[in-house]
N, C-alpha and C positions, 0 to 999 in steps of 0.2 A: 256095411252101410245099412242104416236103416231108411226105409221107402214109407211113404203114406201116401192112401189116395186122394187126389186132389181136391175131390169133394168135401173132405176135411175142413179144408178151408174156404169152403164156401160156405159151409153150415154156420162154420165160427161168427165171418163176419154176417149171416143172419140173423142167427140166433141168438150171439155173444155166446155160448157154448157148443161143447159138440163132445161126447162119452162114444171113446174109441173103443175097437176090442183088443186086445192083445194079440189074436188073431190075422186082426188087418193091420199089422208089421211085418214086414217080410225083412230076415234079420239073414244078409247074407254073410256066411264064414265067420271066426273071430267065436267061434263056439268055447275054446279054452278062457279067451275075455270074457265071456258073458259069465263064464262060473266064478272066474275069478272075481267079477266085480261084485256076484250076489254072494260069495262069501265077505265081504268087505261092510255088510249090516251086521257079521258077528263080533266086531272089534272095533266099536264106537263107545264113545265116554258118556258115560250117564250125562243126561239132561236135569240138572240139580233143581233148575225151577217149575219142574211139572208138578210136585203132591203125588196126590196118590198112591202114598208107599206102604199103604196097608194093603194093596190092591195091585199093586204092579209098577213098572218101572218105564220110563222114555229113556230112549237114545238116539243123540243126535249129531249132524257134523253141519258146520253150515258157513260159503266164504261166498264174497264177493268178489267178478271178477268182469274187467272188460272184453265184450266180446267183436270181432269185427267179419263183419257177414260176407266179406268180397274176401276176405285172406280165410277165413275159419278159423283163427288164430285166436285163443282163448289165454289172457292175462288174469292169473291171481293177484288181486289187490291186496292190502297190507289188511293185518288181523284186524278188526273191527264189529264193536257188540252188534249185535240187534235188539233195533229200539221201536217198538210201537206205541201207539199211543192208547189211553186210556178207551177213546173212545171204539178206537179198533181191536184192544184185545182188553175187554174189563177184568181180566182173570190175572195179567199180568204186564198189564199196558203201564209206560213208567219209568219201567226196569231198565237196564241197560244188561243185557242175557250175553254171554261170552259162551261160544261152542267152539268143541273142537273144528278146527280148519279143517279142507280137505289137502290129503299128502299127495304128491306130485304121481304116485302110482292109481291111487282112485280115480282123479282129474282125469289124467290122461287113457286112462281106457279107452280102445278104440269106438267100445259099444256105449259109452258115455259121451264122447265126442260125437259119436253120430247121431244120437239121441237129441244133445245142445239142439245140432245143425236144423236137424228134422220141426225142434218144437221155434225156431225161429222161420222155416221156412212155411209152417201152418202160419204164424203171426204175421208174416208180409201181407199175408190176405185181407188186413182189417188194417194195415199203414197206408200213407199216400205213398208212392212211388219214390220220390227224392227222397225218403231218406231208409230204404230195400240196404242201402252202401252204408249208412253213416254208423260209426262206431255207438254200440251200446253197453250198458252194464248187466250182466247177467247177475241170477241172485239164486243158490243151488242147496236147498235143505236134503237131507239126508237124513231118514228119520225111522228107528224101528221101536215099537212100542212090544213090554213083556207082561203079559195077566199071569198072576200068580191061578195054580190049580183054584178050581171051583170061582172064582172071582172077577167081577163086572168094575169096568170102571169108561172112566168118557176121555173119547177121543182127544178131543176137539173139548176140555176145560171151560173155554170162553163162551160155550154156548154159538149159536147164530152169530155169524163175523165177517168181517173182509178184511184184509191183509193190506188190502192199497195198493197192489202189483197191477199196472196196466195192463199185463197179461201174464197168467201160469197155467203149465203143466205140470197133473198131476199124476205119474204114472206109478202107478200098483208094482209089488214087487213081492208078492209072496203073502199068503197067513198059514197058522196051524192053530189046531183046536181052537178056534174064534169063530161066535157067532154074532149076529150084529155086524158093527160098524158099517152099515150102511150109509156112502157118500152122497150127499143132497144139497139142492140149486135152489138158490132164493132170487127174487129180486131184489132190489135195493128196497121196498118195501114191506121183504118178509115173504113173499108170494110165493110154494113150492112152484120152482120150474122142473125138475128132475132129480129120482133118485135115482141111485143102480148101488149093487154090493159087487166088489171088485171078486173073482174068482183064480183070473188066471193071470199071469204076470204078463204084465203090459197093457193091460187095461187101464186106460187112461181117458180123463177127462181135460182138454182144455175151455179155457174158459176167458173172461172179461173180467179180471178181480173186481175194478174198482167199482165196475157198474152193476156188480150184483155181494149177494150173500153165500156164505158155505160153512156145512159142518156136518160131523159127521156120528151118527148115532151112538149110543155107548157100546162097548165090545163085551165080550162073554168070555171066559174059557169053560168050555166044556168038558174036559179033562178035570178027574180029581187027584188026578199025582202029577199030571208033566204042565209045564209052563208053557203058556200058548204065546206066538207070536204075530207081528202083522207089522208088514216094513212098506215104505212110498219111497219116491224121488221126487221132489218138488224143485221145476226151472220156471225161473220168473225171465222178466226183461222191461229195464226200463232207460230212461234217457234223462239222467239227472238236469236240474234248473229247463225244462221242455216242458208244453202239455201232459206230455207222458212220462211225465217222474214220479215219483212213490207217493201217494198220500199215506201219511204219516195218523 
């Protein structure tokens, strides 16, 4: 089970963010899951619509799935693309993107499921009450980027963005030989609210998508023979045809 202090989500719904440490997770038992799961960034299918292949490579997994907060009971929804719009990713808003699913062994990781529970129970903090019970849609990227030795390239393609997700978490999951990518809070008008560079796994930022901006600096490998890496977990939540469904 993973714990967070409560504080968490008081900042949230102050500040519409709040950058956690990795630290302040207390990750009881389920030590052989957690290895398992962080090997599970090495055997993702390339991300076909990134570029950047002079410079390095994306890989991704990403499904849709209902989530229901009184059972904890986590439904994979049928394969379906991700589509954003123009205005929210200029880089490749449009598209209809087809990633790999997640397999019924990633999903279920204990320390995956406890992870879900944990970033829906910061999110209550900033819901009304009546609806803490009602079934939602959770939305779970999976996503490790590869720099070729000596070579820079950008995170985050779209430049300055918001995704639309009424609320995500974005939790760190490892780099090597990577300098840069430093994670940064906009307001919807562009405004820096916060940077931080992730160091240690679990360091995590949640955040207010639709009400603000984010991206992340370009990356570096400082290595001139080995290929550096740098892996996230991205958990959204939204409440399709609701106030808080995805702006597109």
């Amino acid at each position: 089970m993973i714990v967070l202090n409560r504080e968490v989500g008081e900042a949230l719904r102050r500040d519409k963010y709040v950058n956690v440490r990795g630290g302040d997770f207390n990750l009881y038992g389920h030590f052989g899951d957690f290895v398992r799961l962080t090997k599970s960034w090495e055997n993702m299918e390339p991300d076909s619509y990134y570029g950047q292949a002079e410079s390095g490579m994306r890989f991704r997994r990403y499904s849709d799935f209902e989530y229901n907060p009184t059972t904890r009971e986590l439904k994979q929804l049928e394969h379906r693309a991700y589509v954003q719009s123009k205005a929210n990713n200029s880089y490749v808003g449009g598209l209809e993107r087809h990633f790999e699913d997640f397999s019924n062994e990633v999903i279920n990781s204990p320390v995956m499921r406890s992870l879900i529970d944990t970033d829906f129970d910061v999110y209550k903090n900033v819901l009304p009450q009546e609806l803490h019970d009602e079934i939602w849609q959770c939305q779970i990227h999976q996503i490790r980027i590869e720099i070729k030795p000596g070579k820079q390239l950008e995170i985050t393609p779209e430049g300055i963005h918001c995704d639309g997700y009424p609320f995500s978490g974005v939790h760190f999951w490892g780099r090597n030989n990577v300098a840069g990518a430093e994670s940064r809070l906009y307001s919807a008008q562009e405004e820096q609210l916060a940077a931080t560079t992730y160091e240690d796994i679990l360091d995590t930022t949640f955040f207010l998508d639709r009400d603000m901006r984010h991206y992340v600096t370009p990356a570096r490998n400082t290595h001139s023979h080995e290929m550096a890496f740098r892996q996230i977990l991205a958990i959204s939540f939204s409440r399709p045809g609701t106030a808080f469904d995805i702006v597109r």
